[in-house]
N, C-alpha and C positions, 0 to 999 in steps of 0.2 A: 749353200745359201748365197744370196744374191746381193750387191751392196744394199740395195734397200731392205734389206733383211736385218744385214746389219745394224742398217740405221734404225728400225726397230727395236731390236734388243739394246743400242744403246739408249734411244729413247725411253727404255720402258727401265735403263741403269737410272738415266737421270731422274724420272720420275720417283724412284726408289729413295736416289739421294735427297730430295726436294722432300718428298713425305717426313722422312727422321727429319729432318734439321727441323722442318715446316713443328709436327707437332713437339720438337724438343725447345722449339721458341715462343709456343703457344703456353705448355706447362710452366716451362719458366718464368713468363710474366702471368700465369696464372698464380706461382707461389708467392712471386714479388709484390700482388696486386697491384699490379702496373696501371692504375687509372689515367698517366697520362699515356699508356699505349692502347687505350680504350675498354682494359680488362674494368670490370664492376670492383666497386670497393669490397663486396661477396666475394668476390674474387670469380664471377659468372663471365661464360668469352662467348657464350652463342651470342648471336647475330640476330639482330631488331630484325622486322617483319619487312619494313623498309630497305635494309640494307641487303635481304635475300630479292628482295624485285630489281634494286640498281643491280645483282650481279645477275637476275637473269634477264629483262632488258639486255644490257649492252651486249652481254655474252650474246643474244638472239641475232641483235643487229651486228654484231661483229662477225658470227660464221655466214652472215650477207654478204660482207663484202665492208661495214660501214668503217669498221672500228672500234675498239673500248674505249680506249686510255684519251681519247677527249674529251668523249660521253662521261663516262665515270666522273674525270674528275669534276665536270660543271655539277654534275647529280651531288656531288660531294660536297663542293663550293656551294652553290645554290643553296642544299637544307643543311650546311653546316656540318656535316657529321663527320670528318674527319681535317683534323688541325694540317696547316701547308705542310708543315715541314715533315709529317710523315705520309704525305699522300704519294708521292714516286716511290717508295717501297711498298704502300700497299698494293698501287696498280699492279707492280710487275709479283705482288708475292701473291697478291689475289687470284689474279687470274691466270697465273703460269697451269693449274690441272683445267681450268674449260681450253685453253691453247693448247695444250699437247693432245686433248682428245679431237681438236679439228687439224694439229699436223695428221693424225693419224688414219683418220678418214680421209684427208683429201693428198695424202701420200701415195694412199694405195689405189683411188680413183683418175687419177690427175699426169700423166703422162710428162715427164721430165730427165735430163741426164741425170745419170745416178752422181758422176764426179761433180759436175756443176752444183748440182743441188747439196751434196755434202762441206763442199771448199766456201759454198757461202753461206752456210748454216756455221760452219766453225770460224769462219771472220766472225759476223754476226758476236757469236758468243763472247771469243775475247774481246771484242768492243767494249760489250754490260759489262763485262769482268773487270776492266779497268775504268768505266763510266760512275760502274757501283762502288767502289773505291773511294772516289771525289767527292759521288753527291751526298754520303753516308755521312762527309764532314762539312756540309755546306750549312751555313746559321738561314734560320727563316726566313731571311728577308731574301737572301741571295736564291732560294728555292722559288720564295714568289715571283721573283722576275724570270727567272729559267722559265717556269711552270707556265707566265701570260705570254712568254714570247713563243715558248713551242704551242700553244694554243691558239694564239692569231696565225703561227704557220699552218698548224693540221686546219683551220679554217678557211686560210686560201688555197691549200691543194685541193679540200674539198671543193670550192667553189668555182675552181679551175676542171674540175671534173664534171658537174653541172653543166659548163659551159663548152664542153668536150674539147678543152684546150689541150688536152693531152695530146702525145703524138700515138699514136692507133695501133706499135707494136710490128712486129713481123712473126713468121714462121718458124725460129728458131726453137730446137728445145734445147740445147747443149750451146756454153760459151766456151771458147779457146780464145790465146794468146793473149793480144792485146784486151779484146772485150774483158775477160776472164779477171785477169788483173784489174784491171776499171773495176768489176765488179764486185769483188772481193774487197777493195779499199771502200767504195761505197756504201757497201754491206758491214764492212768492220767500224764507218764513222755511224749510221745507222742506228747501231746495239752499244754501241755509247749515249748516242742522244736517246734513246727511248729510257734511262737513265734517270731523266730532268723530268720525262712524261711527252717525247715525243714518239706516237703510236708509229711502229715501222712501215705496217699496210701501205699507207698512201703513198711514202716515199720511196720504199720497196716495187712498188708498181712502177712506180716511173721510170726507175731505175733499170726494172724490165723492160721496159717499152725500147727505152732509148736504146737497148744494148740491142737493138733487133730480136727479142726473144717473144715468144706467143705469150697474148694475152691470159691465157690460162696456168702460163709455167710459173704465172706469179706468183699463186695461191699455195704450192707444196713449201716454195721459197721462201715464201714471207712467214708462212706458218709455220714451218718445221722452223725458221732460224729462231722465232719466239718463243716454239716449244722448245729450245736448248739454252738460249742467252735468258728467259725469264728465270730458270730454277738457281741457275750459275748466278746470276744477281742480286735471287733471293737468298740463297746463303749468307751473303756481306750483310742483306737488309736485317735479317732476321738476327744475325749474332751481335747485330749493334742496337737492336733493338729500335729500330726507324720505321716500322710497319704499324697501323693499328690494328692489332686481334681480332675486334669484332667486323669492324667491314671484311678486311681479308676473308675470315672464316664466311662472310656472306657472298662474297663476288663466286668464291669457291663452291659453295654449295649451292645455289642461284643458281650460277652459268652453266654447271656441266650438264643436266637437265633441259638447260635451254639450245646447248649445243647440236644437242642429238635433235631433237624435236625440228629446228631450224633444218638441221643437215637433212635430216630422212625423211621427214615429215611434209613441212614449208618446202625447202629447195631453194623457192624464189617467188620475191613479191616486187610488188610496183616499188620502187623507193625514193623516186624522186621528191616525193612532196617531204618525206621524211627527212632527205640530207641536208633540204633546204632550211629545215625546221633545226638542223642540228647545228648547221652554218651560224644563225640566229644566235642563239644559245651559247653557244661556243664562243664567238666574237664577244657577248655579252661579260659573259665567265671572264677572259683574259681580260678586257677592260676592267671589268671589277678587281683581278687580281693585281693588276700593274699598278693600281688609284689605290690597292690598299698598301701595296708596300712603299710608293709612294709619300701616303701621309707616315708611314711609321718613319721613315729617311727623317722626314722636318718634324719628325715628335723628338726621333734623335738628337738632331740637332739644338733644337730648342731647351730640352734638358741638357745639354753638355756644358 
């Protein structure tokens, strides 16, 4: 077998790992009746009708190229359905199986070094490892401002990308040396901030760009590093119980349907009109988020 062979088989370990821990943290606050983690006072955890369209949505637009974890969360913010302080464990617990099924696809399609793509697939990882550590003990208010500030960012790289401010990438498929090293510290601060709810795509792109690597080699890179640093982060989310049940179980069961259909089916649509529409949205979302935590600071105050 081939290193990417390998990297298969241990993608399809972790996804092994992610499934037990995932439904051992589903049962659990299924016994607990966890209604503040979204379980019914029934003690019911399937996913509103709603919350399977936000997971296939984004999942659609994210094996595009657009992203989840900024879409989600305004979808979240927006009709309320999941409280701040557990929306960064459900992004990354949600959507960790539609992620590993487009590493998987665009692993085996998508032309990359076998070392490069593994060295910063495992930065990446311990990044969330020790990102998810932090935010697991972060109080709501400090979530809400992590959450507005990495969403006014994914809205100006988006918006930088519209504007094709990017730099346009080179030929490379493999990093050495110097690059390499860059890359890897990059990639490891990365899978800490997606953590707070900063989606890696955009900044994983750039990151490509700049190190001289092909526009293309982004996509095994960013995806495979997601399909490995989501499940490794989902473990902490889930054993502390920082997720909510029902959305999760819907981004999950939503996206991976959407993934394939996007990948095999779509391929590719016009999306300009939509990123702009998501720029909107998004900008929106973090200002609402930053004005709410905000007013709670001087509701603090004021009671003290």
């Amino acid at each position: 077998m081939n290193a990417k062979d390998w990297l298969f088989v241990a993608l399809a370990a972790v996804l092994v790992l992610y499934v037990t821990v995932f439904v051992g943290g589903v049962l659990a606050a299924k016994r607990k009746r966890a209604v503040a983690q979204g379980v019914g006072a029934d003690g019911t955890v399937g996913p509103s009708l709603l919350m399977l369209v936000v997971g296939f949505v984004t999942n659609f637009f994210d094996t595009l190229g657009i992203g989840s974890f900024a879409t989600t969360t305004a979808a979240y913010k927006l009709k309320r359905l999941v409280p701040v302080r557990l929306m960064p464990g459900t992004l990354n617990v949600g959507h960790t199986i539609p992620t590993i099924a487009q590493a998987y696809i665009y692993t085996k399609i998508v032309p990359v070094d076998s070392f490069t793509l593994i060295t910063m697939i495992a930065a990446s990882a311990v990044g969330s490892w020790l990102g998810a550590g932090v935010v697991t003990r972060w109080p709501r208010r400090k979530i809400q401002v992590g959450m507005g500030l990495a969403l006014l960012g994914a809205a100006i790289l988006m918006l930088m990308t519209q504007l094709s401010l990017f730099p346009g990438g080179g030929n490379a498929l493999a990093l050495s040396g110097t690059r390499l090293v860059i890359g890897l510290a990059g990639n490891f601060v990365l899978g800490a901030l997606m953590m707070i709810g900063i989606g890696l795509y955009a900044p994983c792109m750039i990151l490509i760009y700049l190190l001289g690597m092909s526009p293309t080699a982004a996509f095994p890179i960013m995806m495979g590093s997601c399909a490995f640093l989501m499940p490794t982060s989902s473990v902490r989310f889930v054993k502390s119980g920082t997720f909510h049940v029902r959305a999760a179980l819907g981004l999950a069961i939503g996206g991976l349907p959407a993934v394939l259909i996007a990948a095999f089916l779509v391929k590719a649509l016009p999306l300009a009109y939509v990123r702009w529409l998501v720029v909107v949205v998004v900008v929106y979302t973090a200002v609402n988020m930053l004005m709410t935590a905000r007013h709670e600071e001087e509701a603090t105050i004021t009671h003290a």
